[in-house]
PAZA-238248 format. One line per field, with one value per residue (C-alpha): residue number from 1; residue in three letters; x, y, z. Coordinates in steps of 0.05 Angstrom, whole numbers, plus 5000, padded with zeros to 4 digits. Each point is the difference from the previous one (the first is absolute). Layout:
% PAZA-238248
i	c(NUM ...);
aa	c(ALA ...);
east	c(X ...);
north	c(Y ...);
up	c(Z ...);
END
This chain:
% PAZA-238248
i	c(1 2 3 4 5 6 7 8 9 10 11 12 13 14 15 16 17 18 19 20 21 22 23 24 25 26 27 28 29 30 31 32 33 34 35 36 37 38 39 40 41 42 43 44 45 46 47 48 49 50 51 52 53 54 55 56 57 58 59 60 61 62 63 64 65 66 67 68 69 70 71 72 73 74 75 76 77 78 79 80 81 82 83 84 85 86 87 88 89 90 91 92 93 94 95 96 97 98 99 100 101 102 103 104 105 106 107 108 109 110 111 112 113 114 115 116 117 118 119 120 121 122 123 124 125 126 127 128 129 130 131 132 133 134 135 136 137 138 139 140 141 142 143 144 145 146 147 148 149 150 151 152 153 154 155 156 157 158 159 160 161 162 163 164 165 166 167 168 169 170 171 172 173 174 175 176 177 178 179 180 181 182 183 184 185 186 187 188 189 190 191 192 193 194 195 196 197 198 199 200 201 202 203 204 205 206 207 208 209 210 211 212 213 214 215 216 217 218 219 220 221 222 223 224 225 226 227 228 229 230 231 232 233 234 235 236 237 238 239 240 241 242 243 244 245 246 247 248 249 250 251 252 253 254 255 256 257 258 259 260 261 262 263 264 265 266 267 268 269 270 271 272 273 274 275 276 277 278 279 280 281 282 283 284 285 286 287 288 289 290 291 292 293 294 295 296 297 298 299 300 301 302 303 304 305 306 307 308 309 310 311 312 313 314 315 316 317 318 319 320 321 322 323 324 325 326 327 328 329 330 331 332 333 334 335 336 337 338 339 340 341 342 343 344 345 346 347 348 349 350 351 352 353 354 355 356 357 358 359 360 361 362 363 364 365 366 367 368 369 370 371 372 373 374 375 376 377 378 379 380 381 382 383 384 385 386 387 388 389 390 391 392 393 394 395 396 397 398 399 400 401 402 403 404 405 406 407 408 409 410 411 412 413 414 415 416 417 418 419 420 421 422 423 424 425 426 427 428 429 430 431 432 433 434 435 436 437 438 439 440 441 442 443 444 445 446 447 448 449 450 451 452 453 454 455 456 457 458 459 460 461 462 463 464 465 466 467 468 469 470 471 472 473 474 475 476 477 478 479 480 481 482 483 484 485 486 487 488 489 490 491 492 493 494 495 496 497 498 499 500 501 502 503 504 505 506 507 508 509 510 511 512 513 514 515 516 517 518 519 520 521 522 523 524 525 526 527 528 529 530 531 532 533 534 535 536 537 538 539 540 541 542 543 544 545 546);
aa	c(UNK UNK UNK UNK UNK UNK UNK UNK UNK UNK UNK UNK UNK UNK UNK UNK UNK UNK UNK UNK UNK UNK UNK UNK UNK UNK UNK UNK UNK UNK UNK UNK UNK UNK UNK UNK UNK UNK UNK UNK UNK UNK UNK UNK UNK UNK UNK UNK UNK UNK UNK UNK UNK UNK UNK UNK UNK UNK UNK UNK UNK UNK UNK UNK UNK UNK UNK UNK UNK UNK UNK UNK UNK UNK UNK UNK UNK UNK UNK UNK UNK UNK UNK UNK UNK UNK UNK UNK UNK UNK UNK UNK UNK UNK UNK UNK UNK UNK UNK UNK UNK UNK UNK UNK UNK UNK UNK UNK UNK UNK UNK UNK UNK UNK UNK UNK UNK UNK UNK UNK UNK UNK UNK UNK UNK UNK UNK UNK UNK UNK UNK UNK UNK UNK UNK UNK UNK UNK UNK UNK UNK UNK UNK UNK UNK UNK UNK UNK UNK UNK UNK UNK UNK UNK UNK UNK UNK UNK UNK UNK UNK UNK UNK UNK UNK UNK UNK UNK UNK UNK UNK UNK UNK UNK UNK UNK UNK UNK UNK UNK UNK UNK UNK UNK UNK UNK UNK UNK UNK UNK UNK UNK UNK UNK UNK UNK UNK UNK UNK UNK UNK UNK UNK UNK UNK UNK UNK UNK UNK UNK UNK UNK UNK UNK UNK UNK UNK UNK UNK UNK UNK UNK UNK UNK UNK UNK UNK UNK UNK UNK UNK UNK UNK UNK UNK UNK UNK UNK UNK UNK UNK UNK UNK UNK UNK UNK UNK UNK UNK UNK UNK UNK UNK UNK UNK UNK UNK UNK UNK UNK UNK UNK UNK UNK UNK UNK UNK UNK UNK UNK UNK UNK UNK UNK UNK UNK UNK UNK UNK UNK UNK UNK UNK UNK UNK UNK UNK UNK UNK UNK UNK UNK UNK UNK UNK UNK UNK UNK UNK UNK UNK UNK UNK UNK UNK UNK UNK UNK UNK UNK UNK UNK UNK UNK UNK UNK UNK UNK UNK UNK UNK UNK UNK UNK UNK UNK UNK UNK UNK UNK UNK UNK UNK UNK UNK UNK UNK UNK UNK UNK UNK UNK UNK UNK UNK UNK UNK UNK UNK UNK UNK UNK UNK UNK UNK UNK UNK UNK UNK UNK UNK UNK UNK UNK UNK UNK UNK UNK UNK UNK UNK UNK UNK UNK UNK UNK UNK UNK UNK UNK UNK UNK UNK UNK UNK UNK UNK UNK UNK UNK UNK UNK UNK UNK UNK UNK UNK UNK UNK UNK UNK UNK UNK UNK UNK UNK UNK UNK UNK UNK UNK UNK UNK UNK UNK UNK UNK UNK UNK UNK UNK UNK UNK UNK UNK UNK UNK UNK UNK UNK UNK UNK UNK UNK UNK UNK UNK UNK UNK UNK UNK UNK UNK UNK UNK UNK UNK UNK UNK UNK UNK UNK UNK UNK UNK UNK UNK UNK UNK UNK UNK UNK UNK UNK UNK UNK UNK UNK UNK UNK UNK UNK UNK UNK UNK UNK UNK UNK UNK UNK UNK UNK UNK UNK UNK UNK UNK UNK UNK UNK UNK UNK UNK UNK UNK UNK UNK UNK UNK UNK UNK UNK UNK UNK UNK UNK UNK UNK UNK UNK UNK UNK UNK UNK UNK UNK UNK UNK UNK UNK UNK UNK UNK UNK UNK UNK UNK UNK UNK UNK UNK UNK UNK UNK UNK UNK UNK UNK UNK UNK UNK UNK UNK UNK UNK UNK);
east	c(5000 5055 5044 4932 5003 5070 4988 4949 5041 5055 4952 4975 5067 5015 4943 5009 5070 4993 4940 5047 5056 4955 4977 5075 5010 4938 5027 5075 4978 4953 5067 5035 4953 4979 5052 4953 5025 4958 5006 5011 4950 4960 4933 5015 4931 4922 4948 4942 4927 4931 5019 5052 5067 5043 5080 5049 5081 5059 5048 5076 5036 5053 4982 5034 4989 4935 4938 4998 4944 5004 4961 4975 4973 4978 4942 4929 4951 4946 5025 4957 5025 4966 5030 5068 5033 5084 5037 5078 5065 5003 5059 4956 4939 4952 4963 4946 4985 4967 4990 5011 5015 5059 4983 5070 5025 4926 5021 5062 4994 5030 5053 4950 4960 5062 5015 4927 5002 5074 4974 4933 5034 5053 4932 4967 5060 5007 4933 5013 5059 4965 4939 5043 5044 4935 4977 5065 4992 4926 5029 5049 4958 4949 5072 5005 4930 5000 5056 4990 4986 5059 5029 4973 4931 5015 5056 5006 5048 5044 4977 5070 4981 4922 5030 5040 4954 4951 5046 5013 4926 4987 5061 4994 4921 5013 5052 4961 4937 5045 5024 4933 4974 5053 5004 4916 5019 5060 4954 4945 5045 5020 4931 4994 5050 4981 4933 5025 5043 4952 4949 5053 5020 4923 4990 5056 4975 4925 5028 5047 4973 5026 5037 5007 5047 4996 5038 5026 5030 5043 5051 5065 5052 5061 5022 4975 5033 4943 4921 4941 4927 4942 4947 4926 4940 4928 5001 4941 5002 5015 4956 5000 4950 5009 4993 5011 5023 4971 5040 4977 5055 4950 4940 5047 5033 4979 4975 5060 4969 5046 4995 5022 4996 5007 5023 4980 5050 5002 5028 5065 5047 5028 4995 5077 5012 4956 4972 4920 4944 4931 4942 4914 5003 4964 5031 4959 4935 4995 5000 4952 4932 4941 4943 4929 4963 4924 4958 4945 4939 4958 4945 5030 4968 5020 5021 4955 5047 4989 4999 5081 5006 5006 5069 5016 5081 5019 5042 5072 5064 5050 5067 5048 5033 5074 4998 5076 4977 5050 4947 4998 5055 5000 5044 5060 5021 5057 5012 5041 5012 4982 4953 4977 4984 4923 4983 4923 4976 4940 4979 5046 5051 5064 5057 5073 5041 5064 5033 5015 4967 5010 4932 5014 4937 4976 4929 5009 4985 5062 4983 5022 5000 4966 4986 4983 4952 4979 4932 4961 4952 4946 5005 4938 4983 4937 4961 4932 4995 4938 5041 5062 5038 5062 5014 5023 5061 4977 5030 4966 5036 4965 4982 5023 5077 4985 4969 5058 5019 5003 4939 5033 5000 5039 5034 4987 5052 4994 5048 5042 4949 4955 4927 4962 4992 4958 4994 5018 4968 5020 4931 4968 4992 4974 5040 5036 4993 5053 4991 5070 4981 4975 5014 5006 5010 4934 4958 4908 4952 4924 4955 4922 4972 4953 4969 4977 4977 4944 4940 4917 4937 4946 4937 5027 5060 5064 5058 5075 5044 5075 5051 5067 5072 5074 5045 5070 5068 5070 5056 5053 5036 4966 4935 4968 4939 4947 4949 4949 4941 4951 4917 4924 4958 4965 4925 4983 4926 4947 4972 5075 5013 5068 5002 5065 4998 5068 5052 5069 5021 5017 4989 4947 4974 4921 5013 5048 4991 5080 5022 5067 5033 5075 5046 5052 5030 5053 5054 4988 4929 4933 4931 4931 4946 4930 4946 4916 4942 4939 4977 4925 4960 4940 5020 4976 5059 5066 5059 5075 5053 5030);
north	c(5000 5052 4983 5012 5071 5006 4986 5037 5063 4990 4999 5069 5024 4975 5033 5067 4994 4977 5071 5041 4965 5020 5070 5013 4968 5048 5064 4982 4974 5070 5042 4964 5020 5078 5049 5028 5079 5049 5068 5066 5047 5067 5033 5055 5030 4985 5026 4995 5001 5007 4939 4960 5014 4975 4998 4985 4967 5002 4952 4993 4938 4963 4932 4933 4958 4960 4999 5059 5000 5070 5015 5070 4993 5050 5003 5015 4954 5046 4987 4981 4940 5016 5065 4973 5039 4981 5045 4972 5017 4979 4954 4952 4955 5013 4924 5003 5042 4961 5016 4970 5014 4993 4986 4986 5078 5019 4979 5046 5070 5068 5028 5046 4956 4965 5061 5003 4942 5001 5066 4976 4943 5036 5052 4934 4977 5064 5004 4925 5022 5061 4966 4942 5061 5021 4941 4985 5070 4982 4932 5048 5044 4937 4975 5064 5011 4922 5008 5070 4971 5027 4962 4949 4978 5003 5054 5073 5035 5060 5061 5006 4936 5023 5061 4971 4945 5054 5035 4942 4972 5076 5001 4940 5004 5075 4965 4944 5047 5047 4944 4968 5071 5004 4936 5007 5058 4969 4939 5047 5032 4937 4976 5062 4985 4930 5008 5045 4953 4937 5045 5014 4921 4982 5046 4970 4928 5021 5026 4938 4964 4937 5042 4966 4985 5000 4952 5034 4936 5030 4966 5020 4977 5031 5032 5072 5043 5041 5004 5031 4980 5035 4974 5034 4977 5029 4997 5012 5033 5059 5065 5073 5062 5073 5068 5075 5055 5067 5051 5082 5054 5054 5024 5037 4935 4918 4951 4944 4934 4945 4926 4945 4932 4947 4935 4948 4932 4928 4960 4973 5035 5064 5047 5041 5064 4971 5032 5009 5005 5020 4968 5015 4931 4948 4926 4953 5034 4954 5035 4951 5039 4962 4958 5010 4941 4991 5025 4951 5028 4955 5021 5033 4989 5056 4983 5039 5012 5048 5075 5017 5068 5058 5040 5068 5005 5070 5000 5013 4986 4954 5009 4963 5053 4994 5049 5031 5025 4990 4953 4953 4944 4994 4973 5040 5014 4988 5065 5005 5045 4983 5025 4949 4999 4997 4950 5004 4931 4969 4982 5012 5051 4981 5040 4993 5016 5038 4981 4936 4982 4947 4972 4944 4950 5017 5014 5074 5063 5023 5071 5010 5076 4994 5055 5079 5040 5067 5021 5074 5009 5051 5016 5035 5025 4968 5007 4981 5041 4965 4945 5018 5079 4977 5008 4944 4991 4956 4983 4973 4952 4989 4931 4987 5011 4941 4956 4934 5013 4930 5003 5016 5026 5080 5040 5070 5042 5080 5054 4932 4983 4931 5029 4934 4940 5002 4949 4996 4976 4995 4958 5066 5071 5020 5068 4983 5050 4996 5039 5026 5031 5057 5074 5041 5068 5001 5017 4978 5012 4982 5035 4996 5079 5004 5066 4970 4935 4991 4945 5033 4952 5003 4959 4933 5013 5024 5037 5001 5052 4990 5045 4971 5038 4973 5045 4977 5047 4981 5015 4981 5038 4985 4992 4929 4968 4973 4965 5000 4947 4998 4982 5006 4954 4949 4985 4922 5014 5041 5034 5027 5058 5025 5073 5035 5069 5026 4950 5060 4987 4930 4944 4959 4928 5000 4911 4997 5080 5012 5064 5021 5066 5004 5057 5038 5016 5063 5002 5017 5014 4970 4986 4974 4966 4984 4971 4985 4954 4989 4930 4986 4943 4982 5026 4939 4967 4995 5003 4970 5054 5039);
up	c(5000 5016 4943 4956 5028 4996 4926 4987 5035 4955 4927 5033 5005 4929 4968 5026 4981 4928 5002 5025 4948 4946 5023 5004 4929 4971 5018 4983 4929 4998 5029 4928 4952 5034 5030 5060 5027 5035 4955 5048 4968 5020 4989 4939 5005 5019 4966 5065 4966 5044 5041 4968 4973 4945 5019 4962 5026 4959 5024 4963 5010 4962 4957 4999 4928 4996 5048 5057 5053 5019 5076 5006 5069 5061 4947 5034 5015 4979 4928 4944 4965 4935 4991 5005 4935 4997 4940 4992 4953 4931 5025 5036 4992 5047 5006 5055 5055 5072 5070 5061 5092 5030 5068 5030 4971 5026 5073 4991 5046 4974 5042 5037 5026 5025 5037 5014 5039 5030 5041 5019 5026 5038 5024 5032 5030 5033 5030 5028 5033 5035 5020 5032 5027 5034 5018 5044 5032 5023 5036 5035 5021 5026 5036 5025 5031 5034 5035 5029 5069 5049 5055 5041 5018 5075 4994 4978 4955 5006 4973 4966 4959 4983 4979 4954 4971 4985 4962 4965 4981 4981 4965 4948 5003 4955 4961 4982 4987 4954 4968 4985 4967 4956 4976 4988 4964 4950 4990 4972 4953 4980 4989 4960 4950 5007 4969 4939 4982 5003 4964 4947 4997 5004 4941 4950 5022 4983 4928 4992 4931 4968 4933 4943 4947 4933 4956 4930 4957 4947 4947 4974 4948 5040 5058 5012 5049 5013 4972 5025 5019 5002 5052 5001 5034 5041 5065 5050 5075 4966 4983 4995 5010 4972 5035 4989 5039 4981 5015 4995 5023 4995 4959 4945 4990 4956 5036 4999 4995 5021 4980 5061 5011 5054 4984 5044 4998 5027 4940 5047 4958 5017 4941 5002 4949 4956 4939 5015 4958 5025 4955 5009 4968 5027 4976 5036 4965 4940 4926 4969 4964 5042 4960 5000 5011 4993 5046 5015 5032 5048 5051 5070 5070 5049 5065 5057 5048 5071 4995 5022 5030 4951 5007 4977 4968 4983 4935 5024 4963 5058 4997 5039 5042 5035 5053 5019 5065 5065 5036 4926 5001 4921 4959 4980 4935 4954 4964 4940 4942 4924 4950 4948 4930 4981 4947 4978 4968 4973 5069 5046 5027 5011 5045 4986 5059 4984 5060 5032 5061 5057 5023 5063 5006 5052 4987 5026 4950 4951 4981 4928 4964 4937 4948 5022 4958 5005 4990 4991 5064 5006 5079 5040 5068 5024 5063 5028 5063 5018 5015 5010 5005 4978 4923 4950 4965 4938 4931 4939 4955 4929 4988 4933 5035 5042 4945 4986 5082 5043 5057 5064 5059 5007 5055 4998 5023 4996 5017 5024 5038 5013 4981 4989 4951 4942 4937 4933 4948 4936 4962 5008 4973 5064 5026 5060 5058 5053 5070 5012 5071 5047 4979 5075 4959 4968 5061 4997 5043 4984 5050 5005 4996 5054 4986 4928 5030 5033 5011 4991 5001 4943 5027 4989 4972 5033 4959 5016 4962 4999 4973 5008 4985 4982 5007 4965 5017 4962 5041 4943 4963 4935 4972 4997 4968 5046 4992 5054 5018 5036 4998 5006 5026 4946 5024 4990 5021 4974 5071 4999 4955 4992 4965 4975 5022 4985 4967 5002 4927 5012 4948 5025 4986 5026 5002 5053 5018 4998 4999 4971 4991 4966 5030 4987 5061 4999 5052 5065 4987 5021 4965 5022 4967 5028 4983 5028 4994 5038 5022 5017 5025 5049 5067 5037 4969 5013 4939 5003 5002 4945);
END
């Protein structure tokens, strides 16, 4: 019985021998007929679309005579397969192009995280050490408090010695104390750094992927000393969105519209001095013209389902805002300098960078300079003192000059100052009006003339007269245009009459009863405007405010 399972031992043995015999035999006889080297190559530029990107590698190497597996690897796992596009020298044969994962390189840790882990190693070992540090000084002082009985049970002591073991228990009791404190103190600034540098460690292990590597089989009659390959693929985890910064010095002066972007990254591969193309083009959107097919018509039972609560939406246009207040922990930025070149397709827009950028991935915003454009702007002072004294800063920008403009979100700086956000968007021929800010010098006041107001009862009917008056003084030192608004009540119900007794030369719109007068306002002068009406309705009710 045991020499059957001593036998049976020994075939085991034999077989996974002879496997591992023939394993070795496979990859020897493969090692004859393909010379296998890893190629050192670099990303030469990225052109990043909606939310992919194509990159292209050029990797130089030299060639040996015959078969050559060249490995471009470090490639990113987000990489589509199918786009795989490889361009070589005339003095090669480029034979077939595959992919496969090293796992054994994928195990392999850059030198940082080396580091990484070398400090938050020595960091742990540090806090050990104090907290066992601490932990003696506790037992001491426990020592120290169990034995603090002097002399004999059924004897006394000399106040010589009770003197000086006092001193001594109060002694070491502050020095143990002391100690304690700061050794709670270094292990908290140890804990500190402690939990930057695991955050930073958990981070890189979160964004760890299994790259790939891409197998380029190429042929040649001779040696070549050097030859290069080009290496261009899509890749997703990778996106970008545009924005402006409008920028006004003063009313006298354009309105400088300039084109950003931030480019969002994840791919695995770090994108150094690269040469970077910004594309509207969307490649995952397929190109194909869709088919009609027949519409059959057949008979359609409704499905009664319970009344659901009716909701009123206001029409609003949401715009994802990143505030830069002090209390807002957002993001920062990677500013650089560059202004692109615009190219204006069929269907897209494409940006070419003039200057090389270095995008990590990281997933964080890179804040690329784009293209800066001028425009004409029609600016305006505008105030409606009904609801609110101050006067408006505001700039019109015709919409035509905004037509073949990317959607986006803009920053609205005048005088070099943060005013607001607004939108651009360049489907429409909509004029764009942009609030630049409050105007102190230019000084309103609407006041309610009492004397030419007044309230009288007909029968049924009472009658309330209002005369109202804006008075509007410029305290600059030249003239402005401004336009002032304000209203009359609109009745909605026919026991309420609304009757315009004096409308002060302004334009007025009886639909929405807006009034609106257009000023020229000298220097250092003021002018008023006023206007009346008369409201009447049953006296036994009661009207909303106006």
């Amino acid at each position: 019985m045991e020499t059957s399972r001593y036998n049976s031992k020994l075939n085991l043995k034999n077989l996974v021998f002879s496997l591992i015999l023939i394993v070795f035999a496979g990859v020897t006889s493969a090692s004859a007929v393909e010379n296998e080297q890893y190629i050192p190559s670099m990303v030469k530029s990225v052109t990043v679309f909606v939310n992919q990107a194509q990159v292209t590698r050029i990797g130089k190497t030299a060639i040996q005579p015959g078969t050559t597996n060249l490995i471009f690897n470090q490639i990113s796992p987000y990489i589509n397969i199918n786009s795989l596009q490889v361009k070589t020298e005339s003095n090669v044969t480029l034979m077939s192009v595959t992919s496969r994962n090293n796992y054994l390189q994928n195990n392999q840790k850059p030198t940082f995280v080396l580091e990484l882990e070398d400090t938050l190693e020595r960091i742990n070992f540090q806090i050990y050490s104090n907290k066992i540090r601490k932990d003696a000084l506790q037992l001491e002082k426990e020592v120290l408090l169990a034995n603090k009985q002097i002399g004999g049970s059924n004897s006394g002591v000399k106040i010589e010695d009770l003197e000086d073991a006092l001193t001594l228990y109060r002694k070491r009791s502050q020095e143990i104390g002391e100690e304690v404190y700061k050794i709670d103190l270094t292990v908290k600034k140890l804990q500190v750094l402690q939990s930057k540098f695991q955050s930073q460690l958990n981070e890189y292990n979160q964004n760890r992927e299994r790259y790939m590597e891409i197998v380029v089989t190429i042929k040649s009659s001779n040696y070549i000393p050097q030859t290069a390959v080009e290496l261009s693929y899509l890749v997703d985890n990778v996106s970008w969105t545009p924005f402006y910064d409008i920028r006004i010095k003063d009313t006298k002066s354009k309105l400088q519209l300039i084109t950003k972007a931030n480019i969002f990254q994840q791919t695995g591969e770090d994108w150094s001095n690269v040469s970077l193309t910004l594309s509207t083009a969307n490649p995952t959107v397929g190109g194909n013209l869709p088919e009609l097919y027949p519409a059959y018509l057949t008979y359609y039972t409704p499905v009664m389902h319970a009344p659901a609560e009716r909701i009123s939406i206001r029409g609003a246009r949401m715009m994802k805002q990143k505030e830069n207040s002090e209390g807002d922990a957002a993001e920062p930025l990677m500013y650089a300098s560059g202004i692109a070149e615009t190219k204006q397709g069929v269907a897209n827009i494409e940006f070419i960078v003039n200057t090389p950028y270095s995008i990590p991935s990281d997933n964080k915003p890179s804040q690329v300079d784009l293209v800066t454009t001028e425009l004409d702007a029609i600016y305006a002072y505008n105030v409606v003192p009904k609801l609110d004294n101050d006067v408006f800063v505001t700039a019109k920008v015709a919409g035509s000059d905004l037509i073949n403009q990317i959607n986006g979100e803009a920053n609205v700086y005048f005088d070099g100052t943060f005013t607001g956000k607004s939108y651009i968007n360049g489907t429409t021929n909509d004029t764009l009006v942009l609030t630049l800010g409050r105007d102190k010098r230019i000084q309103v006041k609407r006041t309610k003339l009492k004397e030419l107001s007044s309230k009288s009862f007909f029968g049924s009917t009472k009658k309330e007269a209002s005369t109202w008056e804006i008075s509007v003084r410029n305290t600059r030192k030249e003239a402005i245009a401004l336009t002032i608004e304000d209203q009359i009540p609109v009745s909605n119900d026919k026991e309420i009459e609304v009757n315009t007794t004096d409308l002060g030369n302004a334009a007025y719109n009886a639909t929405t009863g807006k009034l609106t007068w257009t000023l020229t306002l000298e220097p250092e002068k003021t002018q008023t405007v006023k206007f009346s009406f008369e409201v009447k309705y049953p006296k036994d009710k009661i009207i909303t405010p106006y």
